[in-house]
Every structure is written in structure tokens, then in C-alpha cells.
C-alpha positions as CSV (number, residue, x, y, z in Angstrom):
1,X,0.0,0.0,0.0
2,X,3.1,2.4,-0.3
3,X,2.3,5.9,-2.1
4,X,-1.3,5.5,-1.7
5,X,-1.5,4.7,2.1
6,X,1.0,7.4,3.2
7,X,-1.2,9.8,1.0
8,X,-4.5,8.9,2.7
9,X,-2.2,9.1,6.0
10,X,-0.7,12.3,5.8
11,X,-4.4,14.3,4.5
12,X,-6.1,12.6,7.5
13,X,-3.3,14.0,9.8
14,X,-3.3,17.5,8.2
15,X,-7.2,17.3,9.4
16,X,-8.6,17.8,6.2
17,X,-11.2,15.1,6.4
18,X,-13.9,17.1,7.6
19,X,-13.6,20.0,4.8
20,X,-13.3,17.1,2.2
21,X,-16.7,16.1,2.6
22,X,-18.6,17.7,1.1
23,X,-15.8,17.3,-2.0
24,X,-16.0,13.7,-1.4
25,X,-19.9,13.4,-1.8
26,X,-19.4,15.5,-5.2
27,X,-16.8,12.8,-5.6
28,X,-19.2,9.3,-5.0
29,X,-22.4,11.1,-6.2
30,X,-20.9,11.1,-9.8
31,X,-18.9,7.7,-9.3
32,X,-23.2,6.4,-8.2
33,X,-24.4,8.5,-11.6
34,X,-22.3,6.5,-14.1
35,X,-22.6,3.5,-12.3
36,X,-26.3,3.4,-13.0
37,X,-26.2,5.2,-15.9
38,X,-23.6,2.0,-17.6
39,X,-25.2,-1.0,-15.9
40,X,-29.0,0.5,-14.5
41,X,-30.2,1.2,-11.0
42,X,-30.4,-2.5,-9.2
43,X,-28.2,-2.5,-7.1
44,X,-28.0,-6.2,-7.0
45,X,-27.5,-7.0,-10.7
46,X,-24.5,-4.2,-11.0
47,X,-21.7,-4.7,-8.8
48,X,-19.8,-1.2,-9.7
49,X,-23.0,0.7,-8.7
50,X,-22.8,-1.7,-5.1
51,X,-19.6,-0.9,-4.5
52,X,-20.6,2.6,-5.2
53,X,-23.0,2.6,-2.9
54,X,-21.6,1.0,-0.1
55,X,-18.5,4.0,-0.6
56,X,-21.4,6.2,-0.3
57,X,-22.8,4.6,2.8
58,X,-18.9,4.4,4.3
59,X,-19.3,8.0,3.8
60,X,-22.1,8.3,5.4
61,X,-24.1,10.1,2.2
62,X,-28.0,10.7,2.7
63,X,-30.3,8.4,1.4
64,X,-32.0,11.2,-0.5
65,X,-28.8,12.3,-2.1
66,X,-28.1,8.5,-3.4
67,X,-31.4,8.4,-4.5
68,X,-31.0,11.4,-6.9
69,X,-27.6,10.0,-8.1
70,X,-29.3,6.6,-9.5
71,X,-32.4,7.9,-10.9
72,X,-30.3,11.0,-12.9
73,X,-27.9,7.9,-13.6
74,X,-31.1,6.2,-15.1
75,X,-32.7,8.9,-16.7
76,X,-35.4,9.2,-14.6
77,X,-34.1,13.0,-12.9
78,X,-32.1,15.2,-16.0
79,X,-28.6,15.7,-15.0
80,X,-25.4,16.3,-16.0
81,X,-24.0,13.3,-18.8
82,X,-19.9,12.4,-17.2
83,X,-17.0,10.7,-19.0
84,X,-14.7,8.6,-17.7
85,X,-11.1,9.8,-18.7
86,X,-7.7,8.6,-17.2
87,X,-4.4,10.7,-17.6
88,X,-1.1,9.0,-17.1
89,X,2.0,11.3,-16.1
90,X,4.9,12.2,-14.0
91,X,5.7,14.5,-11.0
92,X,8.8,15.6,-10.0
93,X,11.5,13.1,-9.4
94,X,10.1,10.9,-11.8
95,X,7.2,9.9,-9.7
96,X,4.3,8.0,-11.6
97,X,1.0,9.7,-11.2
98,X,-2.0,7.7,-12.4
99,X,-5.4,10.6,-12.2
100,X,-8.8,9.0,-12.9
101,X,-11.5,10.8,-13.8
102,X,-15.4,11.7,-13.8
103,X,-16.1,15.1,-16.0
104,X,-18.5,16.6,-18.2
105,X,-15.7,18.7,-20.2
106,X,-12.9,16.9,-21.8
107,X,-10.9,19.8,-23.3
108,X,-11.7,21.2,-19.7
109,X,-10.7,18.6,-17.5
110,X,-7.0,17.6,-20.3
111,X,-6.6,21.4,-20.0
112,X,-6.4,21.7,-15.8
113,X,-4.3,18.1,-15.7
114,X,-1.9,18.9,-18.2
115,X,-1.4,22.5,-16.4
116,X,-1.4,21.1,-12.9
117,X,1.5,18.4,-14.1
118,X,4.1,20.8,-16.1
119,X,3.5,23.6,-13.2
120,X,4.7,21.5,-10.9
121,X,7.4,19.7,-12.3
122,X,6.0,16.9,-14.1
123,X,4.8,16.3,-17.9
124,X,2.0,14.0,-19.3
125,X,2.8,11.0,-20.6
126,X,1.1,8.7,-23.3
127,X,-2.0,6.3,-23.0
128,X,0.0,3.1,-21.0
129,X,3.1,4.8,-20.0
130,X,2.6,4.5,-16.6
131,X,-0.9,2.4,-16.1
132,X,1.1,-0.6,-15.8
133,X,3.0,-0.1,-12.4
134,X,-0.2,-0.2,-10.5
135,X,-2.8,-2.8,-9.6
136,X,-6.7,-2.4,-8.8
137,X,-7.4,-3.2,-5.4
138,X,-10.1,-2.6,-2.8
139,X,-9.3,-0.7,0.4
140,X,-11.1,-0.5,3.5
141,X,-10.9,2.0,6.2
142,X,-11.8,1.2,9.8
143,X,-11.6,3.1,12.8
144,X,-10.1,0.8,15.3
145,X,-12.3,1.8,17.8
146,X,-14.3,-0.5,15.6
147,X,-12.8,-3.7,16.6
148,X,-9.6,-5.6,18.3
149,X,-6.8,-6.6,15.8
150,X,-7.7,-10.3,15.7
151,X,-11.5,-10.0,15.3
152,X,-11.1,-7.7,12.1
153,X,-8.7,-9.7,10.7
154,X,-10.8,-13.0,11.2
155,X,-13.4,-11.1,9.4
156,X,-11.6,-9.9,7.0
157,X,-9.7,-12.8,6.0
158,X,-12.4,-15.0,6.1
159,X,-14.4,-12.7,3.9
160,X,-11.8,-12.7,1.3
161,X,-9.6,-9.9,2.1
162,X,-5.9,-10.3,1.1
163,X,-4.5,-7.9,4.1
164,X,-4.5,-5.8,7.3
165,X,-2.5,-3.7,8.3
166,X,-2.1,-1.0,11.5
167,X,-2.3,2.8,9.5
168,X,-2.4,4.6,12.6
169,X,-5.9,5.4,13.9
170,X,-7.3,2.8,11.2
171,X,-7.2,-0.9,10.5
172,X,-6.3,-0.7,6.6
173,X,-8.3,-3.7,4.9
174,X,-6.7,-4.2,1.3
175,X,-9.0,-7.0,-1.3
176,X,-9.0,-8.1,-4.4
177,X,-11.1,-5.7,-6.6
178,X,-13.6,-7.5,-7.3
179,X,-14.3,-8.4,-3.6
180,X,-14.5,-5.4,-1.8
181,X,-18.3,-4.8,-1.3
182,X,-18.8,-8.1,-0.3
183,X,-15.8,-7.6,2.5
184,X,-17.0,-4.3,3.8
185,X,-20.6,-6.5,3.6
186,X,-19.2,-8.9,6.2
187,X,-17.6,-5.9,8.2
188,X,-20.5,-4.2,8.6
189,X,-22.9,-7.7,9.7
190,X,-20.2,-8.1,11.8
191,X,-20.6,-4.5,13.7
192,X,-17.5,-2.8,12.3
193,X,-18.3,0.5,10.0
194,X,-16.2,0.9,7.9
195,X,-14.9,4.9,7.6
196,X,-14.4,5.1,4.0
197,X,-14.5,1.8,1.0
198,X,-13.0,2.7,-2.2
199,X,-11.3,1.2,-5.6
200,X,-7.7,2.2,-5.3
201,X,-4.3,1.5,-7.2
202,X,-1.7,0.2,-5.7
203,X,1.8,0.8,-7.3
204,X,3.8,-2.4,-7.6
205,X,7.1,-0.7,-7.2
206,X,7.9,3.2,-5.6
207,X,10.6,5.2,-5.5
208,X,11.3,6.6,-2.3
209,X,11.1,10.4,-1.9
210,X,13.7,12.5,0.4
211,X,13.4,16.1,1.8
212,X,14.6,17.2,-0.9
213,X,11.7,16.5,-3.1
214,X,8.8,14.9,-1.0
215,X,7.4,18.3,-0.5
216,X,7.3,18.7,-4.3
217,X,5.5,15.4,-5.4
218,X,2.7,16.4,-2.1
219,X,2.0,19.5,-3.1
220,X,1.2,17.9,-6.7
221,X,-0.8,15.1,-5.1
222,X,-2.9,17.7,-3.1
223,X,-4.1,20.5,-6.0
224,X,-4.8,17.2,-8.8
225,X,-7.0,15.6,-5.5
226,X,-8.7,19.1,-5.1
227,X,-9.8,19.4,-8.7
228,X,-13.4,18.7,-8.9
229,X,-13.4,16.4,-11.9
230,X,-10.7,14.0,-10.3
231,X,-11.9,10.7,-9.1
232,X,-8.6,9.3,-7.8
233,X,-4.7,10.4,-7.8
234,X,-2.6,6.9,-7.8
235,X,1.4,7.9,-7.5
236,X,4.2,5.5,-6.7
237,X,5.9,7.1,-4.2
238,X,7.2,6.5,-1.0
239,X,8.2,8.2,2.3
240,X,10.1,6.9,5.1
241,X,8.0,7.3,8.5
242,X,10.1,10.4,10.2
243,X,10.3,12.7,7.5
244,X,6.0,11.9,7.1
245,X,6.0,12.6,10.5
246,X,7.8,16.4,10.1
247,X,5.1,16.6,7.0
248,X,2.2,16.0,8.7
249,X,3.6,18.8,11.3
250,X,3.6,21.5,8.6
């Protein structure tokens, strides 16, 4: 989980959780539109829009706003028609950046990315130049008041997650892709919320960032996360724990 994990770590230690919400629902309620919009609005016959929902849920999204997601997914409310569009890039250092994306303005959305990347040291790179170093995966956020060590991994485990690990104040639960609503399912039967259930990409090698360039490669991370149309930023980077730690203090 290296580059994506210490991401997640360091924006939930700079206390930005709580003003992301609202960016986060913008975030799900479009992930929920094309959901239903590709596969329709039962839940049960279309695992993306499930694993949509239960991210939603995680998030703890009202009903009423899910509701208006799937119907303007369905046709049933007018609304806004998104695009799915993936840049692949680099960031300073030579850092792979992977940026997936809902938008309703191609030339809008290549426009900001492209500026954000060569602004900031970096340059975008061609359709599979970097797509490869990372694998889909599912990831799972629990708070551990939510449960001792050996009871989440049980459930975990035995509901076909591949890992857990200790990320600070959370149990991070890591499944296959294709498993993760029905892990965060079990979790929840079982009495343990999850915080927050998403699709990430995992980078199956990083390169290790120093203090001479960590603050760099952030500071990208951050303003491509705060665009609007950006679903997910993926980067294979790591950081050893101290100099995170003097980050986080900033």
C-alpha cells in the first residue's frame, strides 16, 4: 500500500477530512451517476454501482442524495452526462501519477491536468506509459475503535480480504477488486463501519522520496486531489515514517 497509504495518511493527519466532505460526496455522487447510468439502477444486478453505494454509505451520504444520483444515472431525474477519462503522467522526481476521472468537459478537465503536471514539475505521458506499475485493489478504512486486531482480521480474512494492516488510527483492509463490497458487507454484519470503502491503485514498485523533493510530489498530489473532476490520484511514491512525520507537522 506504499504511495497510496501514506497519501491517505498524511491528509487525515493535516485534518482535512472534515472539509473534504462535502468534496468527497461530489466525488461518489458522480462515481453512483455513471454506475447506473452504464449497468442500471439494481443494485443487485451491478456490482460497480454496489460498491458505489456501499463507498457512499462508508461516507455516510443521505439516502435522499443516493437516490438522486441513480435515478439522474437512469434517466429518470435530468442531469449532467460524465465521461470517464484517465491521464497518465509524472511528477517531479520521476514519480508516476495515475489521475482518474469523472467530467462533463474533456478539453476542460486535459486542460487543468496537463497545467497542474508541467507547473509542478512533471509532464504528461502517453495512453499506458505509466498504467502498468499499479494494480486495482479494494481498500477499507476502519476506525479501530471498531474492533480488536484479531477480530477484524478474522473477518476480513475469512471474507476474502488479502491484508490488514495497523495505518495509525485505522485498520487498513486491502482486497482483491472485485471483492470489496462483499468484505466491507461482512464488516459491517459483523458491527464494524467501515470509515471510507473505495477502488484504489496500488503501485507495484515506488521510488522513495527524500526532503529534498517529497514536499514537491505532495504539493502535486494535493491540487490534482482538489480538482473537482478528479476521481482518484494513484502515484508510486514512498516516504520513510520520520520525514511523514515532520510533513504531517507542517
Amino acid at each position: 500500500m506504499s504511495g497510496h497509504s501514506k497519501w491517505s495518511t498524511i491528509k487525515r493527519k493535516k485534518g482535512k477530512a472534515d472539509a473534504e466532505r462535502g468534496k468527497l460526496f461530489t466525488k461518489l455522487i458522480r462515481e453512483i451517476t455513471i454506475a447506473a447510468k452504464d449497468g442500471g439502477g439494481d443494485a443487485e444486478a451491478n456490482p460497480r454501482l454496489r460498491t458505489a453505494l456501499t463507498a457512499a454509505r462508508a461516507g455516510n451520504m443521505p439516502a435522499a442524495n443516493i437516490e438522486r444520483a441513480i435515478k439522474k444515472g437512469t434517466g429518470e431525474l435530468p442531469g449532467v452526462t460524465y465521461e470517464e477519462v484517465a491521464y497518465e503522467g509524472y511528477g517531479p522526481s520521476g514519480v508516476a501519477f495515475l489521475i482518474e476521472t469523472l467530467t462533463d468537459n474533456r478539453n476542460r478537465t486535459t486542460a487543468d491536468v496537463r497545467h497542474l503536471l508541467t507547473k509542478h514539475g512533471g509532464s504528461m505521458g502517453e495512453v499506458g506509459s505509466v498504467a502498468w506499475l499499479f494494480e486495482k485493489k479494494g481498500m477499507i478504512l476502519l476506525d479501530k475503535s471498531a474492533g480488536e486486531e484479531d477480530d477484524v482480521l478474522m473477518v476480513a480474512l475469512e471474507a476474502g480480504a488479502e491484508d490488514v494492516s495497523d495505518d495509525d488510527e485505522f485498520w487498513a483492509i486491502t482486497t482483491p477488486d472485485t471483492m470489496l463490497h462483499e468484505v466491507a458487507g461482512k464488516l459491517t454484519e459483523a458491527g464494524m463501519n467501515p470509515e471510507r470503502v473505495e477502488l484504489v491503485r496500488i503501485p507495484t514498485t515506488t521510488i522513495e522520496l527524500d526532503r529534498s523533493n517529497a514536499g514537491s510530489v505532495l504539493k502535486l498530489a494535493d491540487l490534482l486531489e482538489e480538482n473537482d473532476d478528479v476521481q482518484t490520484v494513484s502515484a508510486n511514491f514512498d516516504i520513510p515514517d520520520e520525514l511523514m512525520a515532520e510533513l504531517t507537522e507542517e
